[in-house]
KEKE-3310 file (N, C-alpha, C; in steps of 0.2 Angstrom, whole numbers, plus 5000, padded with zeros to 4 digits):
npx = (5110:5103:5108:5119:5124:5140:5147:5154:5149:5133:5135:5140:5129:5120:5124:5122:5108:5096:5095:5077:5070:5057:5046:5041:5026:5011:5010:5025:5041:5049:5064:5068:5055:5054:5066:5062:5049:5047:5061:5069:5058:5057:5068:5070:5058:5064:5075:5068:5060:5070:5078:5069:5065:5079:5079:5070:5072:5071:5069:5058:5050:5038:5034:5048:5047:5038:5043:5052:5047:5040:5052:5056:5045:5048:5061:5057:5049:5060:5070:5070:5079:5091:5105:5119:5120:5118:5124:5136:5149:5145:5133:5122:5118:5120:5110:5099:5102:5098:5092:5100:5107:5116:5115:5122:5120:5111:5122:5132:5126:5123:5135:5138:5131:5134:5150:5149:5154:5157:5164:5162:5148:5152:5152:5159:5165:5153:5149:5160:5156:5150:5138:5129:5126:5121:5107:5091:5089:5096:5094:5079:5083:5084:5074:5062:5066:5065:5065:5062:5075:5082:5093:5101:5113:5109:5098:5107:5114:5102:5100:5113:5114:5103:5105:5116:5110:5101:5111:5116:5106:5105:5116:5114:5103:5105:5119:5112:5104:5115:5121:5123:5109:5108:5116:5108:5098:5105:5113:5130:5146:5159:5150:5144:5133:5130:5123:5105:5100:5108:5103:5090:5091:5094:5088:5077:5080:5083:5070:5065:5073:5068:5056:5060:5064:5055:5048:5059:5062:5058:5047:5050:5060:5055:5048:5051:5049:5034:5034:5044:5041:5049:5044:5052:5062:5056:5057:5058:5053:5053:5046:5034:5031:5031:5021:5017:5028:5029:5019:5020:5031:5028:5018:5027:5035:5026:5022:5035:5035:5025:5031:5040:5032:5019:5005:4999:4992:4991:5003:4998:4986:4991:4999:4990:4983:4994:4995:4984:4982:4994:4988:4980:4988:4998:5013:5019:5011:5014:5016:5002:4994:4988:4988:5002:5001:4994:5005:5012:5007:5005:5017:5021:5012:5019:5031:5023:5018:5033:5035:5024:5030:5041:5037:5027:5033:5047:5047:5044:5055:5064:5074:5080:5067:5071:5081:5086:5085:5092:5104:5124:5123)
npy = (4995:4994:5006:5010:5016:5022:5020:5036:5043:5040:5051:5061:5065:5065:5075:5085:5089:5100:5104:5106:5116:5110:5106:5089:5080:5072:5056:5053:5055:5039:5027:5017:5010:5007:4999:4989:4984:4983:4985:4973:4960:4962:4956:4946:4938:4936:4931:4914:4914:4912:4903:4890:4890:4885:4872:4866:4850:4848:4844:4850:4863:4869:4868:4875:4888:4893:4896:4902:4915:4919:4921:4932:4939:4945:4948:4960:4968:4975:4977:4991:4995:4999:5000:4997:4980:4976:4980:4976:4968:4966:4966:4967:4969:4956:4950:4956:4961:4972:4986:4976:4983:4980:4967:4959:4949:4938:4935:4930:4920:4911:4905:4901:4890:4884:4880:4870:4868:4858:4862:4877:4876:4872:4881:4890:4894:4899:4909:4919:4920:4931:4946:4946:4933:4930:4926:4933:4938:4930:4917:4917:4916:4903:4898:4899:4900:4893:4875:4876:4873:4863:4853:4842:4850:4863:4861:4860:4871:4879:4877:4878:4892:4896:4892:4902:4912:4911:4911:4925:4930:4924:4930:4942:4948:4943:4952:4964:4958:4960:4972:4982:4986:4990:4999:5011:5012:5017:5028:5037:5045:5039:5028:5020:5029:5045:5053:5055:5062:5057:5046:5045:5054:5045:5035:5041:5045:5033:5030:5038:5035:5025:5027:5033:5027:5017:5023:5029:5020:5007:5009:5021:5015:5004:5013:5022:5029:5042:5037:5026:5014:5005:4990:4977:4981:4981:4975:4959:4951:4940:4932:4939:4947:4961:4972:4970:4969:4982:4985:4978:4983:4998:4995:4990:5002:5009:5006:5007:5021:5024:5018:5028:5039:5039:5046:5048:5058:5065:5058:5046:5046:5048:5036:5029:5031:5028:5015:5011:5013:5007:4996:4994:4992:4986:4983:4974:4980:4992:4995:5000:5013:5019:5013:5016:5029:5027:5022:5032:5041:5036:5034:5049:5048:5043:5048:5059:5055:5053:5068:5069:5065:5071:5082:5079:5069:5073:5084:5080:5072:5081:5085:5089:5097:5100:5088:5077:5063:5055:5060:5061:5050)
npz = (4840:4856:4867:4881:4896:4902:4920:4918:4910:4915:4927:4923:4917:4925:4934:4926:4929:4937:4950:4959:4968:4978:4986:4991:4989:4996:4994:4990:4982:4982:4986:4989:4988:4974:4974:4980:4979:4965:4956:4963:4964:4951:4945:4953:4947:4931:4934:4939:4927:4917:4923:4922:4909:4905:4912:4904:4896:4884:4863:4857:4848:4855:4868:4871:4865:4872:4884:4884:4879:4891:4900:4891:4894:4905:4906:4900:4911:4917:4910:4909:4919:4918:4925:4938:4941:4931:4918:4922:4914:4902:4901:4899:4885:4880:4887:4877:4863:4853:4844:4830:4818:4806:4804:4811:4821:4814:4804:4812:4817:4809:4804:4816:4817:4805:4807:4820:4833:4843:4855:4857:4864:4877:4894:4897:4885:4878:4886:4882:4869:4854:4860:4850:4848:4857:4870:4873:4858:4850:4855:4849:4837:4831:4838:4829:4818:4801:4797:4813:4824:4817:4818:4828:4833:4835:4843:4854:4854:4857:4869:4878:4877:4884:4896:4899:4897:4910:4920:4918:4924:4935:4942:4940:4949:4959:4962:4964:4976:4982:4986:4977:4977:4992:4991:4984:4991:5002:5001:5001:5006:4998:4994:4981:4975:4980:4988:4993:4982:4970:4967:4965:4954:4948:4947:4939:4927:4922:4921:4911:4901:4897:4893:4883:4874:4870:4863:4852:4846:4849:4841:4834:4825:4815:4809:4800:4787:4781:4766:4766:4776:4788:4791:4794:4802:4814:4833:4840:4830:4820:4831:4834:4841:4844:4844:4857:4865:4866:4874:4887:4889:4892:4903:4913:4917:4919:4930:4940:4938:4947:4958:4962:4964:4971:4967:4952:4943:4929:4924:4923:4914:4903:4900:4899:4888:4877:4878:4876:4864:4859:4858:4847:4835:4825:4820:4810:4800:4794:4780:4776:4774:4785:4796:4797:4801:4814:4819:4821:4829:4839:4844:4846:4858:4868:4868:4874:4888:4893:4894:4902:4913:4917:4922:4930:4942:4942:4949:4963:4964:4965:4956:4940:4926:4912:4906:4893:4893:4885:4879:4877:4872)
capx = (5109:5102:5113:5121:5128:5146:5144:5154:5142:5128:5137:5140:5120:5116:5125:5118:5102:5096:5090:5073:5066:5050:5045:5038:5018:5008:5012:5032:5044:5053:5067:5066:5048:5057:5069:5058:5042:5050:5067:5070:5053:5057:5074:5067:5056:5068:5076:5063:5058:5076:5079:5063:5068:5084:5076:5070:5076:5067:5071:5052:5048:5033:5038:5054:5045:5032:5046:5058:5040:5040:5060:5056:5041:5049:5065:5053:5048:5065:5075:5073:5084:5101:5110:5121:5125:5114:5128:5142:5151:5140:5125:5111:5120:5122:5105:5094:5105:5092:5094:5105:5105:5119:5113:5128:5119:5111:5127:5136:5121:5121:5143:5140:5130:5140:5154:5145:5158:5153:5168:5158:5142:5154:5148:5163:5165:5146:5150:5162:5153:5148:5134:5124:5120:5119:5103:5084:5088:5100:5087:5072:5083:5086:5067:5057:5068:5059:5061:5064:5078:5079:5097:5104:5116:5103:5095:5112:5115:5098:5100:5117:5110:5098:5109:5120:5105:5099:5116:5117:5099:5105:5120:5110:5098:5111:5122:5107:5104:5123:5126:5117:5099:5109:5118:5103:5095:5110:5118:5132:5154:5162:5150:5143:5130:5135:5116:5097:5099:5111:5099:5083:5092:5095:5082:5073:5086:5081:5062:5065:5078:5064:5051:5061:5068:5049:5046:5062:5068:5050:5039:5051:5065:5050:5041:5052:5046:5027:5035:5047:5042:5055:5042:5056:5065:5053:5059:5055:5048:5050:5042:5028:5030:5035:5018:5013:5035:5030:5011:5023:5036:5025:5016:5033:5034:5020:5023:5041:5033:5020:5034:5044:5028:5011:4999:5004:4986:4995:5006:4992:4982:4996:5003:4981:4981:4999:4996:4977:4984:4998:4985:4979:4995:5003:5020:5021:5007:5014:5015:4996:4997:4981:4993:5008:4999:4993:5010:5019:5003:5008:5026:5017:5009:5023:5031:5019:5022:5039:5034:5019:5032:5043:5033:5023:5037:5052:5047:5044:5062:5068:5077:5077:5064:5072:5084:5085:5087:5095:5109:5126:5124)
capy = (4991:4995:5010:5009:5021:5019:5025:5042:5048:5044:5054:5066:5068:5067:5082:5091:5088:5105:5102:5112:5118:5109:5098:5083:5081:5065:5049:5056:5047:5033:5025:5010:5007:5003:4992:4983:4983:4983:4981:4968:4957:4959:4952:4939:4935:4936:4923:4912:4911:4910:4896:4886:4889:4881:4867:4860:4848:4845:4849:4851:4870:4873:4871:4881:4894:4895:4897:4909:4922:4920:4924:4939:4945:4946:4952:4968:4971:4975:4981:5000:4996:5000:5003:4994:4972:4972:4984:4975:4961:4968:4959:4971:4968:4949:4948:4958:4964:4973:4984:4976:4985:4978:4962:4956:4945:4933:4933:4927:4913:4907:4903:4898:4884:4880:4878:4865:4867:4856:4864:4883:4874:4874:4887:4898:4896:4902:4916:4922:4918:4936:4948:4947:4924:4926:4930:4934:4936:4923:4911:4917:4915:4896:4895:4903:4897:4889:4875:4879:4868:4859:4849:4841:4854:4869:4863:4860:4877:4884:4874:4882:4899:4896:4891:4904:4919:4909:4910:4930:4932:4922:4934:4952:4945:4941:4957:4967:4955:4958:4976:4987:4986:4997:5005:5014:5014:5020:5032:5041:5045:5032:5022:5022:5036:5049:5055:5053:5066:5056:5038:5050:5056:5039:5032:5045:5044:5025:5029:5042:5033:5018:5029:5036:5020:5012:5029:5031:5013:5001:5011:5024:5013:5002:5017:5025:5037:5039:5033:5021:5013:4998:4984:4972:4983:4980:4972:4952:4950:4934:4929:4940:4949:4966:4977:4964:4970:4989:4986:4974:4988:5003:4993:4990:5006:5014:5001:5011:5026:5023:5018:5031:5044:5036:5050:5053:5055:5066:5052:5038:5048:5048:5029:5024:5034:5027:5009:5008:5014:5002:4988:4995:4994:4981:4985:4971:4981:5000:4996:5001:5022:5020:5011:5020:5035:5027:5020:5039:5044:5033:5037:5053:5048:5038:5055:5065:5050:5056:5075:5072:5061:5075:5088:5078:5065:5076:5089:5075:5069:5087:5086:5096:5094:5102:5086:5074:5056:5050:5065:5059:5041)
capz = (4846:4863:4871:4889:4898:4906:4924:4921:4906:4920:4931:4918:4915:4932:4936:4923:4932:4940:4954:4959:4978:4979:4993:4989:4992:4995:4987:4988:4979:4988:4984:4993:4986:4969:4973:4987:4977:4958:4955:4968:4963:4943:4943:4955:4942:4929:4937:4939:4922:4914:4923:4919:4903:4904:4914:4899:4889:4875:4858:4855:4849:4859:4875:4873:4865:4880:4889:4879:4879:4899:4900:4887:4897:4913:4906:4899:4918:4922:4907:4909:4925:4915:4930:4941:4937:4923:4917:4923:4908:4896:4902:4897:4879:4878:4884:4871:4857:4849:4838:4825:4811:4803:4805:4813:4823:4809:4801:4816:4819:4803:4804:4821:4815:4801:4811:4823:4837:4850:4861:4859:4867:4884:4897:4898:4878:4875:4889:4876:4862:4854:4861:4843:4845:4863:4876:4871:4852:4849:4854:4844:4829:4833:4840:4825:4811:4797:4803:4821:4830:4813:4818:4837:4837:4835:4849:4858:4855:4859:4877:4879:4877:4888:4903:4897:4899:4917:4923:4920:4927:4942:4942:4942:4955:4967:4963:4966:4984:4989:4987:4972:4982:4996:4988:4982:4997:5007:4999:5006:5007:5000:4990:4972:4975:4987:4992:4989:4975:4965:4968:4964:4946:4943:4942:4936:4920:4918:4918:4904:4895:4894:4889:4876:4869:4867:4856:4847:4844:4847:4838:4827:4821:4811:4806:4796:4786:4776:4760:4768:4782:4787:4798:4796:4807:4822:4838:4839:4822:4820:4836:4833:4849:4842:4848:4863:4870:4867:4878:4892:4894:4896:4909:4918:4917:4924:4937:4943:4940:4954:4964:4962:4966:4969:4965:4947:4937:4922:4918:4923:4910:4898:4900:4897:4881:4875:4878:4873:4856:4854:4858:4841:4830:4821:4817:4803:4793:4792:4773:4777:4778:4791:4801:4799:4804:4818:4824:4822:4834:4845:4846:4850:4862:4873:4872:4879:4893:4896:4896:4909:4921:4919:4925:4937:4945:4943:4955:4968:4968:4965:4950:4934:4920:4907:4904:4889:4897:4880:4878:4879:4871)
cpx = (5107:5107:5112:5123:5134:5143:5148:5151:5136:5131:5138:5133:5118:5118:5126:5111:5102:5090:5081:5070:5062:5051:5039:5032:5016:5011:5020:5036:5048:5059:5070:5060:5051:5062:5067:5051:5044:5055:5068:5065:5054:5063:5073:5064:5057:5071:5076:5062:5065:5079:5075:5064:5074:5084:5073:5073:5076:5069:5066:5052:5045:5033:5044:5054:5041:5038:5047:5052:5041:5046:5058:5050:5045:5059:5064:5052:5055:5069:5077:5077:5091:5104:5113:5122:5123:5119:5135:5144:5147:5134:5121:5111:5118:5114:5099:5100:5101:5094:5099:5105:5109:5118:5116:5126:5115:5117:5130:5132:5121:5131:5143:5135:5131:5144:5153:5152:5159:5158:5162:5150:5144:5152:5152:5164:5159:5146:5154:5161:5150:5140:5127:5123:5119:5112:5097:5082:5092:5094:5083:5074:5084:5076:5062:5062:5064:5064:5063:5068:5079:5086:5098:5108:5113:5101:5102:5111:5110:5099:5108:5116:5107:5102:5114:5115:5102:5104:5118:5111:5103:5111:5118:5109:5103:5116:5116:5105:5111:5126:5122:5110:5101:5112:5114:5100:5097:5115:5125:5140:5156:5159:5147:5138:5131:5129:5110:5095:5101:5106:5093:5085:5091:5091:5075:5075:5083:5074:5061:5067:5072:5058:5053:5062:5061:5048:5051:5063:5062:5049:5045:5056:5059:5046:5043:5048:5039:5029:5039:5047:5047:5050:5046:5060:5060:5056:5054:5052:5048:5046:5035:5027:5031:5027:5017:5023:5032:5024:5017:5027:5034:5021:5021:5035:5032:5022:5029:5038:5029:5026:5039:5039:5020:5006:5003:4998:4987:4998:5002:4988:4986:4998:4995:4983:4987:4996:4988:4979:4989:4995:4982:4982:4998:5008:5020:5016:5009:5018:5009:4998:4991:4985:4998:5005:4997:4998:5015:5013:5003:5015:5023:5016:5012:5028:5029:5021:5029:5037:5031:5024:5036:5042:5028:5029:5043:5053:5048:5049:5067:5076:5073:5072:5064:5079:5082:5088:5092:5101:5115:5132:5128)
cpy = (4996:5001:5009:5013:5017:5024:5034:5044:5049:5047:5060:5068:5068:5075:5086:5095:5096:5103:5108:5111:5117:5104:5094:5083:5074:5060:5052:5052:5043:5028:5019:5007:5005:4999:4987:4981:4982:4979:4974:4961:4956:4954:4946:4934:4930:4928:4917:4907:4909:4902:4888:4887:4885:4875:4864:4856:4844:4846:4851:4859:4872:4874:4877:4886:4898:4897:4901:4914:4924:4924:4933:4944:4948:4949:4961:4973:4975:4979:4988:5001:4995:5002:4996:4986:4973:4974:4980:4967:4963:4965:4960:4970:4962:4945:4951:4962:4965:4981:4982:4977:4982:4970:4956:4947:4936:4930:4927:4918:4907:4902:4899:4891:4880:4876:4872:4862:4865:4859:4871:4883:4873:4881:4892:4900:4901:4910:4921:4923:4929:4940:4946:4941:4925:4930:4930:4930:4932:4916:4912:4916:4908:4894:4895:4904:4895:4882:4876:4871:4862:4854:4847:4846:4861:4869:4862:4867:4880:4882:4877:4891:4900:4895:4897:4914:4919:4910:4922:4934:4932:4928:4942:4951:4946:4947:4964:4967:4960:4964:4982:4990:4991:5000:5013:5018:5016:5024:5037:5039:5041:5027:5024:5030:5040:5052:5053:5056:5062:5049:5041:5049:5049:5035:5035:5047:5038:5023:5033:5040:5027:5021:5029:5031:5016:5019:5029:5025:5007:5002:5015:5021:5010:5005:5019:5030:5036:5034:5028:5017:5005:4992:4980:4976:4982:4974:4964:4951:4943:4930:4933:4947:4959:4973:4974:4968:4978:4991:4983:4979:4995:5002:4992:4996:5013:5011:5006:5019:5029:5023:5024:5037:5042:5038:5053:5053:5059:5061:5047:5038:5045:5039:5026:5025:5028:5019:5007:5009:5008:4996:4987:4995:4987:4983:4981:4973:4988:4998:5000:5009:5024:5019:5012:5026:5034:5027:5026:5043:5042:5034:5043:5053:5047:5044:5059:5061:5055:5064:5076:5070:5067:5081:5087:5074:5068:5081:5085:5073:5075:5085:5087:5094:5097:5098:5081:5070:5053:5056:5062:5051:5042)
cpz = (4851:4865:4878:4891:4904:4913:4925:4917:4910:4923:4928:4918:4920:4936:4936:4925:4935:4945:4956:4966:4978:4983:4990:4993:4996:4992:4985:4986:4985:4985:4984:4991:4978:4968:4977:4981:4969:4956:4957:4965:4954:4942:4945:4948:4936:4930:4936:4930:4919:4917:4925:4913:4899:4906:4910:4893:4885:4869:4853:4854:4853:4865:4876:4871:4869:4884:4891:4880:4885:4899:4897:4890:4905:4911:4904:4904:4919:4916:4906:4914:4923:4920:4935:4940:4931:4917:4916:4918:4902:4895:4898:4886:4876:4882:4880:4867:4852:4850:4834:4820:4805:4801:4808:4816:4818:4805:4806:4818:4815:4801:4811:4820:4810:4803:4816:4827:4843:4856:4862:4863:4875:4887:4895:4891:4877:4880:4885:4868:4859:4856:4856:4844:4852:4867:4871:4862:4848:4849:4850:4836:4828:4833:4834:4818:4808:4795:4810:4824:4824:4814:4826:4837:4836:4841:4854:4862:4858:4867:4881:4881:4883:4896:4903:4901:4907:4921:4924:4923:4936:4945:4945:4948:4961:4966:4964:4977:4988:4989:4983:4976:4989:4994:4984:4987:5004:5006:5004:5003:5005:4996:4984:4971:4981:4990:4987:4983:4970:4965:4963:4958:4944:4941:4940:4928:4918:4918:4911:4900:4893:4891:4883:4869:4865:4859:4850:4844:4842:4844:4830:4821:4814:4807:4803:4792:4779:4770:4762:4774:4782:4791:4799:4801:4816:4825:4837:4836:4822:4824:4836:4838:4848:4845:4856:4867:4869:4874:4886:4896:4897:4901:4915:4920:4920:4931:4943:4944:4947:4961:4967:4966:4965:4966:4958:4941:4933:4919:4918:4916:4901:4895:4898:4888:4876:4874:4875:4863:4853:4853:4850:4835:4830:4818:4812:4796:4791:4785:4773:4779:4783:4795:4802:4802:4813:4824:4825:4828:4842:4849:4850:4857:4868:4874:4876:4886:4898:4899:4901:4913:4922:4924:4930:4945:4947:4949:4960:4971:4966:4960:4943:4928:4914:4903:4900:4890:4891:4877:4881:4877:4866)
residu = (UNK:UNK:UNK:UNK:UNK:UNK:UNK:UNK:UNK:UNK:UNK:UNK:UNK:UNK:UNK:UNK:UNK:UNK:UNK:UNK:UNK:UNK:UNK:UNK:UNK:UNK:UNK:UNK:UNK:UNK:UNK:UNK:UNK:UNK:UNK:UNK:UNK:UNK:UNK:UNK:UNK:UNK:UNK:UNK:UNK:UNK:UNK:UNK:UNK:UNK:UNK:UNK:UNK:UNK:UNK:UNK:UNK:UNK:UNK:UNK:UNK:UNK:UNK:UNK:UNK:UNK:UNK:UNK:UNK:UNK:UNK:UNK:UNK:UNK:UNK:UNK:UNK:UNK:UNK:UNK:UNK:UNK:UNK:UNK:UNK:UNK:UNK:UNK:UNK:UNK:UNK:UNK:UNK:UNK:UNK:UNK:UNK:UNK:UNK:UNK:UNK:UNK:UNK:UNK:UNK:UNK:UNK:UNK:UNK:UNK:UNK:UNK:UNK:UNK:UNK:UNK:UNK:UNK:UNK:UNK:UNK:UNK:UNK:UNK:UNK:UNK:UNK:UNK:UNK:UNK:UNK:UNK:UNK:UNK:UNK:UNK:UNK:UNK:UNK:UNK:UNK:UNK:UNK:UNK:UNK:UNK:UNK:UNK:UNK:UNK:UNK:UNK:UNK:UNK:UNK:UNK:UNK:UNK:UNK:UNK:UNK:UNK:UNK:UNK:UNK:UNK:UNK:UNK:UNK:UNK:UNK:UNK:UNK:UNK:UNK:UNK:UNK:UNK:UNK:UNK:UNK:UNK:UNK:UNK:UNK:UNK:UNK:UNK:UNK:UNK:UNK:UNK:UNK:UNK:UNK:UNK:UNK:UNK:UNK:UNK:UNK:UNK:UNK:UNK:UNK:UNK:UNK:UNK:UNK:UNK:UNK:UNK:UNK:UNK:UNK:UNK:UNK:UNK:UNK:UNK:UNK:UNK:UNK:UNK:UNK:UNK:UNK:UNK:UNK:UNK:UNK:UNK:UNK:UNK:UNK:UNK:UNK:UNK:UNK:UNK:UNK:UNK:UNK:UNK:UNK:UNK:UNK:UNK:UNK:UNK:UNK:UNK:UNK:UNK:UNK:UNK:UNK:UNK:UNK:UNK:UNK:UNK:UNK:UNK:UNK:UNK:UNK:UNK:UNK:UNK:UNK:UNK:UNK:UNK:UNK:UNK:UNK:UNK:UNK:UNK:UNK:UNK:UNK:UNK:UNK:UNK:UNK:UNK:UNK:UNK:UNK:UNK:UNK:UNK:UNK:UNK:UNK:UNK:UNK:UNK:UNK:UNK:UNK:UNK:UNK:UNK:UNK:UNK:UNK:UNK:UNK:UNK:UNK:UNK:UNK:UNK:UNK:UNK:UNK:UNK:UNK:UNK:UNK:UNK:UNK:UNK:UNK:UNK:UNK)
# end
């Protein structure tokens, strides 16, 4: 599944950071430009679409499918932001529980319809419901059934869900408004970051960690290896979405990266090359060893990504670029 960091492990890796004596140029980072121009505007989003999604209440597939895609693009914007509410209650969990390797969460979906317990379709029940049926992939296994939403308490359940993912949307969004959003941008004595160093690392840690996750988790969980590749292990298989969520997050991506330091054309160059590639890769065909090789070239490539922000962005916020965003987990 998805790794999180508790806040003393970030604080553990952030203080492993070394910092380094360069003064920042042009285009200097800003830390206020990512939550005002980024953070602040995705969650908004987020929002937005989760709850037009929940606002429906049909038990037609195609609308709730149109919806659920909206919600899943606009949770992409935003998901490399592991830090602060989206942390808190296990949010970032119980909305994308991905990956499941054990398969936990099908098992769990497939008893939890069994069971057809109209009490576990209350709010506070479906907030305790387990991480693995609840949030993003919860739904897609209800949506993208064969056949999709095929009893009244399927769609119960999928509309449950759906108020259930709107409600920790609307949750972030507004912990971000009422506290997190300066805490960022106000660092100091007393509150959760204690200067513009520690704001800087951190989300200098949650552009790496998202780089790292599209290479090692989107791209290499599925790739497995020449002779074995896994496709069924790609992210949103059944909904189709498995290269289209790798193209969405490196977009989001670069987006932050900008924010963080305008002028960045090593990583601009880097983030073209990565994404013009995944446009060409289908995860559900690396049976094909054209297309496995394509997709271990692409991993590749979403690395180099990380390597250029390193070496071009980290100087900027004056911290060290000889750290590994994912050490720790």
């Amino acid at each position: 599944m998805a790794t999180t960091r508790s806040p003393l492990k970030l604080r553990r890796l952030l203080a492993a950071l070394c910092l380094t004596p360069t003064l920042a140029g042009p285009g200097a980072a800003d830390v206020a430009d990512v939550v005002q121009d980024h953070a602040l505007p995705g969650y908004h989003r987020l929002t937005g679409a989760t709850a037009a999604l929940a606002g429906i209440d049909s038990c037609a597939a195609g609308p709730l499918r149109s919806a659920w895609n909206d919600a899943f693009d606009a949770w992409l914007d935003v998901a490399h932001l592991r830090l602060g509410p989206v942390e808190d209650d296990g949010r970032v969990l119980a909305i994308a529980f991905w990956p499941d390797p054990k398969g936990i969460g099908a098992r769990q979906m497939t008893q939890l319809l069994k069971d057809a317990d109209p009490a576990a379709l209350k709010p506070d029940h479906v907030a305790e419901l387990s991480v693995a049926v609840r949030g993003l992939f919860g739904m897609e296994r209800l949506l993208y059934a064969d056949p999709a939403l095929p009893d009244a308490y399927a769609c119960a359940l999928t509309h449950a869900l759906a108020d259930d993912l709107a409600r920790m949307a609307s949750e972030i969004e507004r912990g971000w408004q009422e506290g997190f959003a300066a805490a960022l941008t106000s660092p100091g004595p007393g509150q959760r970051y204690l200067n513009d160093t520690e704001t800087r690392q951190a989300l200098m840690t949650a552009l790496i960690t998202g780089i790292e996750f599209n290479a090692d988790t989107r791209v290499g969980r599925p790739l497995g290896t020449f002779d074995k590749p896994r496709p069924e292990r790609a992210e949103a298989r059944a909904s189709g979405r498995s290269q289209h969520n790798i193209i969405r997050s490196l977009t989001a991506l670069r987006a932050m990266a900008h924010a963080l330091h305008g002028q960045i054309p090593q990583t601009d160059a880097a983030f073209d090359r990565a994404i013009a590639q995944a446009e060409g890769v289908d995860l559900a065909g690396l049976d094909d060893p054209q297309v496995w090789l394509k997709a271990e070239i692409l991993g590749q490539s979403i690395r180099a990504i990380r390597d250029a922000a390193m070496a071009e962005i980290a100087p900027a916020l004056q911290v060290g670029v000889g750290f590994n965003a994912a050490d720790g987990d």
